[in-house]
C-alpha positions in Angstrom: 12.2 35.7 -23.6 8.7 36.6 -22.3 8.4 36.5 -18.4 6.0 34.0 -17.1 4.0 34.4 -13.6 1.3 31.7 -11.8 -1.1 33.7 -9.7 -2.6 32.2 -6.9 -6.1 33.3 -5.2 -5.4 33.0 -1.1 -8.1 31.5 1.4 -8.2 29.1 3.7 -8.1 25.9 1.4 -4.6 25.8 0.6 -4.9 22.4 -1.1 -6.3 23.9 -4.9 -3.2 26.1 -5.0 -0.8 23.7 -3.7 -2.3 21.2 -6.7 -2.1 24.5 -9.3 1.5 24.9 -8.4 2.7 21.0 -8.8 0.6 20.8 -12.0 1.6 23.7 -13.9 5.2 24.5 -15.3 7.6 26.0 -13.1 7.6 30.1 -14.4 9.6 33.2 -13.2 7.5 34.3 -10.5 5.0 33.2 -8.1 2.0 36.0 -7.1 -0.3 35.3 -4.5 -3.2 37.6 -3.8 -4.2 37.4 -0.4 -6.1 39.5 2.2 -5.2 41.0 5.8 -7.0 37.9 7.4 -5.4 34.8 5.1 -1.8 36.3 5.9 -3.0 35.9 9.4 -3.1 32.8 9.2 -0.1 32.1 7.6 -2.1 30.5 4.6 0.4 32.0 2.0 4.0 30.4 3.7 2.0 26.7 4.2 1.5 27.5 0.2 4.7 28.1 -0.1 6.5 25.6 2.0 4.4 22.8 0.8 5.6 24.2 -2.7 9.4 25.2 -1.7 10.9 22.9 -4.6 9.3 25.3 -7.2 7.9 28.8 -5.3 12.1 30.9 -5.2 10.7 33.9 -5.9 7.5 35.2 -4.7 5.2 38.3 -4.1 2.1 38.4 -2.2 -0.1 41.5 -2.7 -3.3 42.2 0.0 -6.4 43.2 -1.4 -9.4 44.0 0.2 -11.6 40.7 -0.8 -14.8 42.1 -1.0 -14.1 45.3 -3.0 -13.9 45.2 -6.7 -13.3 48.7 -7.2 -9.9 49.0 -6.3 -8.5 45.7 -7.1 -7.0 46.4 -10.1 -4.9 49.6 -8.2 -3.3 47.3 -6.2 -2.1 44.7 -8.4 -0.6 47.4 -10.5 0.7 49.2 -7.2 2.8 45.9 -6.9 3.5 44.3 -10.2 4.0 45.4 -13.9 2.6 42.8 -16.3 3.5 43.0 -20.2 1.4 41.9 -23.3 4.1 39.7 -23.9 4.0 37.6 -20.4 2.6 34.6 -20.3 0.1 34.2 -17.4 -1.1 30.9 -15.6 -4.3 31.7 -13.1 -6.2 30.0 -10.8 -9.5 31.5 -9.4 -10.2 28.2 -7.4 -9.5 30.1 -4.1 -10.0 33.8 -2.7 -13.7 34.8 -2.6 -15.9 35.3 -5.1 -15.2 39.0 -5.4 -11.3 38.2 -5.5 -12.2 35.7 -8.4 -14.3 38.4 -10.3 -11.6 41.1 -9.9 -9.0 38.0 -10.7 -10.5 37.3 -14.4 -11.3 40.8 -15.3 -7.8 42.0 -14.5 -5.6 39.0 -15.5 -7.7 37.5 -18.6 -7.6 40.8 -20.7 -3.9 39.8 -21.2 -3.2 38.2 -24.8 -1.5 35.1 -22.9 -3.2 34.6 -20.2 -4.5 31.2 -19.1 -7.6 30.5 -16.6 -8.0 27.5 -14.6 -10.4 26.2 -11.8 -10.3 23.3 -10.1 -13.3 21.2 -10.2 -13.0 20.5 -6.2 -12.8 16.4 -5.6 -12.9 15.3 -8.7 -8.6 15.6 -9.4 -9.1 17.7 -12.2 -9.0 21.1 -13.7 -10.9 23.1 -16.3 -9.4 25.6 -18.2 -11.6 28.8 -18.8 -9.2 30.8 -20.7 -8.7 30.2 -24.2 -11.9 28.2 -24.2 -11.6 25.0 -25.4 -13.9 22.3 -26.6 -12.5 19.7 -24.7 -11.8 21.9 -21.1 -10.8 18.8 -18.8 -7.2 18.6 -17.9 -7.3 15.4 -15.6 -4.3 15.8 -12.7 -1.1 14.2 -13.6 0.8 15.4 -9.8 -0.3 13.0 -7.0 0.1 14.7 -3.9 1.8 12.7 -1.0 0.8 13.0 2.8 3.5 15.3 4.1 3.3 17.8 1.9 -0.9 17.8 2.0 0.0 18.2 6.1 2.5 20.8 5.3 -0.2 22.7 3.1 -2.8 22.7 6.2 -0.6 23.6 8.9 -0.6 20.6 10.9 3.0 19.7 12.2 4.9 17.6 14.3 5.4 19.1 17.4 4.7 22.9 18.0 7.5 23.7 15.4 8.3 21.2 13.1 6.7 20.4 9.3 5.8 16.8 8.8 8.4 15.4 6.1 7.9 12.1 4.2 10.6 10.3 6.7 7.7 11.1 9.4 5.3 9.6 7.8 7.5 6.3 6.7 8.3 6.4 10.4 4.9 6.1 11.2 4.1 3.1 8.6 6.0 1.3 11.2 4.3 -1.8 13.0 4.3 -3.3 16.4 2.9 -6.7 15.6 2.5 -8.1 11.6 -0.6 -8.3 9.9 -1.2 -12.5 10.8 -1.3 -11.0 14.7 -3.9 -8.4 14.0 -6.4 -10.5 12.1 -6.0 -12.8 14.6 -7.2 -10.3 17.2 -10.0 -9.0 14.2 -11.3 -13.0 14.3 -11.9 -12.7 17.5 -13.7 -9.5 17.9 -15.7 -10.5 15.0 -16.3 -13.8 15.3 -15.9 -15.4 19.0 -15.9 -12.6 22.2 -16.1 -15.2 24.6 -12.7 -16.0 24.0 -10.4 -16.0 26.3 -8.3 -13.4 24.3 -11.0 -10.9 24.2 -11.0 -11.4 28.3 -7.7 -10.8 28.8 -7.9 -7.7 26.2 -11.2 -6.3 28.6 -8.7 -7.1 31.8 -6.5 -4.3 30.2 -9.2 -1.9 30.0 -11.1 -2.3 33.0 -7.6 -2.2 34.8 -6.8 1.0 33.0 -3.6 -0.4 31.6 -3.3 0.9 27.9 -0.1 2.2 27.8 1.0 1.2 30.9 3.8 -1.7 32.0 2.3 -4.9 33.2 4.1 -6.7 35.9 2.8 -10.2 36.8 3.7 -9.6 40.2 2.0 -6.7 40.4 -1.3 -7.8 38.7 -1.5 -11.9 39.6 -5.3 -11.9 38.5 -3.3 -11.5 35.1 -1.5 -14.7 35.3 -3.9 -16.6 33.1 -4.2 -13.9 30.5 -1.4 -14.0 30.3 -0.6 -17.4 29.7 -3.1 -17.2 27.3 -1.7 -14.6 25.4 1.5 -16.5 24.6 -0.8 -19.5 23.8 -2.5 -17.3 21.2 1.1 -16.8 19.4 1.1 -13.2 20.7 5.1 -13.1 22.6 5.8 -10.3 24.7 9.2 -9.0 24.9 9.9 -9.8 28.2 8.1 -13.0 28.0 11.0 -14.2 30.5 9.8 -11.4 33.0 6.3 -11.7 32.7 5.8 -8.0 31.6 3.9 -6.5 28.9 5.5 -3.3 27.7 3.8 0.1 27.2 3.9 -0.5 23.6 2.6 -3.8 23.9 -0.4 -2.7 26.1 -1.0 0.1 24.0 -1.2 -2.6 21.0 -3.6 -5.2 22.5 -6.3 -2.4 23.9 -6.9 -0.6 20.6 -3.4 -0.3 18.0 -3.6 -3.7 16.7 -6.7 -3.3 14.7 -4.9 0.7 13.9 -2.4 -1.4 12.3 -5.2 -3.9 10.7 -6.2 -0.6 9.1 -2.8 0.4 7.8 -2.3 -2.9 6.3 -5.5 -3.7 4.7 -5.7 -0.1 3.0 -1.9 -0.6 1.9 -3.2 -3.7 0.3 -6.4 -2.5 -1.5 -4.9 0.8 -2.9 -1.2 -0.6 -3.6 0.4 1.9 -1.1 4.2 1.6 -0.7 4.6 4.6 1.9 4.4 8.1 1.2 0.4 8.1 0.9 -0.5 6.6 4.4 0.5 6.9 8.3 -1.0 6.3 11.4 -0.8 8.4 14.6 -0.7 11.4 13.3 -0.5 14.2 15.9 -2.4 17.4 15.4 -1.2 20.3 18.4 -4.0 22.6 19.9 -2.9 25.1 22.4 0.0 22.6 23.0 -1.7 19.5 23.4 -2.0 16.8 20.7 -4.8 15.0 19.5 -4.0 11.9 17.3 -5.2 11.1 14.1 -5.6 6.7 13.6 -5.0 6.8 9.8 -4.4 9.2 7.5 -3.9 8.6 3.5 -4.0 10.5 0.0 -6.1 9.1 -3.0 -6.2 10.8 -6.1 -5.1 13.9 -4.2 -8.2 13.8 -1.8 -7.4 13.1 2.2 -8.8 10.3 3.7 -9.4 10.1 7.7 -9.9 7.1 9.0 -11.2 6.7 13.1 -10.5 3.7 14.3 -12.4 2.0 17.2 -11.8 -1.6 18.0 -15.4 -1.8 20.0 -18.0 0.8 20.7 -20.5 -1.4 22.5 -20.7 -3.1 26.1 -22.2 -6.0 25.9 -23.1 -6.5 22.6 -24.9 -3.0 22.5 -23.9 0.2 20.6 -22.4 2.7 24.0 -24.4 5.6 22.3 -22.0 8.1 24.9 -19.1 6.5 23.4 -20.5 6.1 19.9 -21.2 10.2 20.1 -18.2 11.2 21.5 -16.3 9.5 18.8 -18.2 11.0 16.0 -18.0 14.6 18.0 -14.1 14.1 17.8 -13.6 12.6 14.5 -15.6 15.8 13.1 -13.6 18.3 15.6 -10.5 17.2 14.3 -11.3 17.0 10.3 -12.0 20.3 10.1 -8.3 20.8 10.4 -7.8 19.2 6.9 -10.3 21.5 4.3 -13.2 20.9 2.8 -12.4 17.5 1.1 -11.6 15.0 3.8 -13.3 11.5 3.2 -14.2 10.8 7.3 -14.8 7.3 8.3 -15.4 5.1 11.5 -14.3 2.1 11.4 -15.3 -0.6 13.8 -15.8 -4.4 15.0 -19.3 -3.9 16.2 -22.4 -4.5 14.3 -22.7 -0.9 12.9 -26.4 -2.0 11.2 -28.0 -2.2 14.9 -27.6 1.6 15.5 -31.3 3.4 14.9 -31.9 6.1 12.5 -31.0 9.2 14.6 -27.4 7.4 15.4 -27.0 7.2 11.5 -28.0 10.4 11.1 -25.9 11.9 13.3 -23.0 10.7 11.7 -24.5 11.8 7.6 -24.9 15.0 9.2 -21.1 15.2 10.4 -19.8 13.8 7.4 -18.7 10.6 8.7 -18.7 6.9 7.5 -19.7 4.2 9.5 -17.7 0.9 8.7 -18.5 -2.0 10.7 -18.2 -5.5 10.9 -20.1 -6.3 7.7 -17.2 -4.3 5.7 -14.8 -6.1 7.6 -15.7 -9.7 7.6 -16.2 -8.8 3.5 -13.3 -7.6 1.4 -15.1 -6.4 -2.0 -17.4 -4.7 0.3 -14.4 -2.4 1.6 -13.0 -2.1 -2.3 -17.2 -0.8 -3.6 -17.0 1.6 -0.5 -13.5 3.0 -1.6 -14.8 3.0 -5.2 -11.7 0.2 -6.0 -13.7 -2.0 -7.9 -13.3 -1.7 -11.8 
């Protein structure tokens, strides 16, 4: 029987191959060509570990990526390749030069077949044999863990994200009546009491942070009127609000809006979507709000409950928001749908605040989106 081999272009989009690998039948061996800088980076082994079920044996050859001339010597150097083996390429990734060198080499073989991926639109086209109808449309859907696992972001300094961390994080504090209770009111009504006691917290510097009525008596009638809202602390008894519960009433309850209106208009059951995602820089983490694969594109959601002060758009908050939403997508490739969703009046910010955000890539969701389903399902592209 004729050997088969899937060869893999390296560069720092790992996604493409990770998709080439899931898609295409499982053969004998797995070759990547990479360069000294990719295995740097470890881009190969997040290819591989996003791909462990299938990549057993593997060989990864270094070539330099921007000479031609002596590509060919050191794929041969490496590995012997028969008329009879069957050959499944992808020239998505690598540079240009690497791709060149790639179909030259590879496509001169009597079974070798070419693919690229046409980048966000979940498909391939096969270049090699042509074919009239060249569209191969993704069958795989790629879950959250393993598009982490592809892009080096784990959970903790050492550990890979695995799809019972990102069930973990589907979990809820509150259920969804609480949190568009709490949306109502940002939306609709911020003279309400709620929204005082919610601005108490923040002035007070109390997100995340136990809240003892004996401690903080100016909290007394927040309080009372957070229990008269429906919302029941745990230690209702003690008249404390837990860390949890504080970190839930000044900004995670409209986080877990988020989770489970996007649940609702893309039929999620799990595996696609989390919140709080940590991504670790020199040691410290910076958390992701929402995080969720479509049609095996990422999707980054930024959640702000309010950017404004007094009914006007904070334009240091607004920036620093957008400045930090694009810091922290870059972590994910090139094709990471970036959006900011908030309560505030998003159609009051001038043309240089909306250009700001076109510029880094980011959509602004306000309250318009919010206060109107279908408009949410046309910006997702849900509407049939």
């Amino acid at each position: 029987m004729s050997r088969t081999i899937l060869v893999s272009l390296i560069s720092d989009q790992a996604i493409p191959n990770v998709l080439f690998i899931k898609e295409m039948p499982e053969v004998d061996t797995y070759l990547f060509i990479s360069s000294p800088d990719m295995e740097r980076k470890g881009i190969s082994e997040k290819i591989r570990l996003a791909c462990i079920e299938k990549v057993k044996e593997f060989e990864i050859i270094e070539v330099d990526e921007y000479n031609l001339k002596l590509f060919d010597q050191k794929i041969e150097e490496k590995i012997k390749i028969e008329n009879e083996t069957k050959i499944y390429l992808n020239i998505t990734g690598g540079t240009k030069i690497m791709a060149l060198g790639a179909f030259s080499y590879f496509g001169k073989f009597p079974n070798a077949n070419v693919f690229y991926l046409d980048g966000g639109r979940n498909q391939f086209r096969q270049i090699l044999p042509p074919i009239d109808q060249n569209i191969i449309p993704h069958t795989y859907k790629i879950d959250l863990a393993t598009y982490l696992i592809a892009n080096g972001v784990r959970d903790g300094a050492n550990k890979n994200y695995e799809q019972k961390d990102i069930l973990k994080r589907n979990q809820t504090i509150k259920d969804f009546e609480t949190s568009q209770k709490i949306l109502n009111v940002f939306l609709n009504n911020r003279n309400h009491k709620i929204y005082e006691s919610i601005k108490f917290l923040h002035i007070n510097e109390l997100r995340e942070k136990q809240l003892k009525l004996d401690e903080y008596p100016a909290f007394n009638n927040h309080y009372a009127e957070l229990i008269r809202f429906g919302f029941e602390p745990i230690n209702k008894s003690k008249g404390w609000l837990s860390k949890k519960e504080t970190k839930y009433l000044t900004g995670d309850w409209f986080e877990e809006y988020i989770l489970f209106i996007i649940k609702k208009l893309f039929n999620f059951d799990g595996p696609e979507i989390a919140m709080g995602i940590h991504i670790y820089r020199e040691g410290t983490p910076n958390e992701i709000d929402i995080l969720f694969t479509h049609k095996n594109s990422l999707y980054y959601i930024e959640c702000k409950s309010s950017i404004s002060i007094d009914g006007q758009i904070n334009n240091n908050l607004y920036n620093d928001t957008l400045y930090k939403t694009a810091a922290l997508k870059k972590d994910f490739g090139l094709y990471v749908n970036t959006y900011l969703f908030c309560t505030d009046d998003l159609t009051q910010l001038n043309e240089n605040q909306k250009n700001r955000a076109k510029y880094l890539g980011i959509n602004l969701v306000g309250a318009e989106y919010l206060k109107d389903e279908s408009k949410l399902k046309k910006l997702f592209k849900l509407e049939k």
